[in-house]
C-alpha positions in Angstrom: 95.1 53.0 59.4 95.3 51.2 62.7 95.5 47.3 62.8 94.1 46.0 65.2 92.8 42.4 63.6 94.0 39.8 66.8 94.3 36.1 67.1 92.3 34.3 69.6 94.3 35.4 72.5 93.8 38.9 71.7 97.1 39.9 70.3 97.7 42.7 67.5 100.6 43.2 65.2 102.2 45.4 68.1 101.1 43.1 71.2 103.3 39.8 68.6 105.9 42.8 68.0 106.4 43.5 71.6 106.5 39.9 73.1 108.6 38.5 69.9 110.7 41.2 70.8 110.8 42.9 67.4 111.2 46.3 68.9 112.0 47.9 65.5 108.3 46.9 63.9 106.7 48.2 67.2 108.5 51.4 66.9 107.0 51.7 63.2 103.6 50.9 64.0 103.7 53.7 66.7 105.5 56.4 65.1 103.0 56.1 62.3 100.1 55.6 64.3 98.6 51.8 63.2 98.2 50.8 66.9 97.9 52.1 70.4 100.3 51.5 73.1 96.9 51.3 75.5 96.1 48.5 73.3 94.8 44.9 75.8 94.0 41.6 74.4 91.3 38.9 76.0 92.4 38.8 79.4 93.0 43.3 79.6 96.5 42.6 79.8 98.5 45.3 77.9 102.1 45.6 75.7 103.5 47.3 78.4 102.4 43.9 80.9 103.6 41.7 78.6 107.4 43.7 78.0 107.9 43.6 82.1 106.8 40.4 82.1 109.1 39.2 79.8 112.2 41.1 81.7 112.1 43.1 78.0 113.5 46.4 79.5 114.0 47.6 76.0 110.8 47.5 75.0 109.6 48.8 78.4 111.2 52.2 77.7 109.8 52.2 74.1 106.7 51.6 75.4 106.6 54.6 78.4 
């Protein structure tokens, strides 16, 4: 089961999991394969865009 339902900006579960920095969840929805870490919301900005944006190095790793 993947969920990808967004709000208006385009962000999934795992695009709010990533930025809100809740690297645990977005680790979950990977390993069990409910999103896709190619994933891009409205503007074709990805997770992986929005983790070096936000100096998230963390996530950055989880994400590669």
């Amino acid at each position: 089961m993947v969920l990808d339902l967004s709000n208006s900006c385009g962000h999934t579960p795992f695009f709010v999991a990533i930025i809100k920095d809740y690297l645990n969840l977005a680790s979950f929805l990977l390993e069990n394969e409910m999103s896709s870490v190619n994933c891009q919301d409205n503007v074709d900005d990805t997770p992986l865009h929005w983790a070096v944006v936000l100096d998230n190095m963390a996530a950055v790793k989880l994400l590669l």
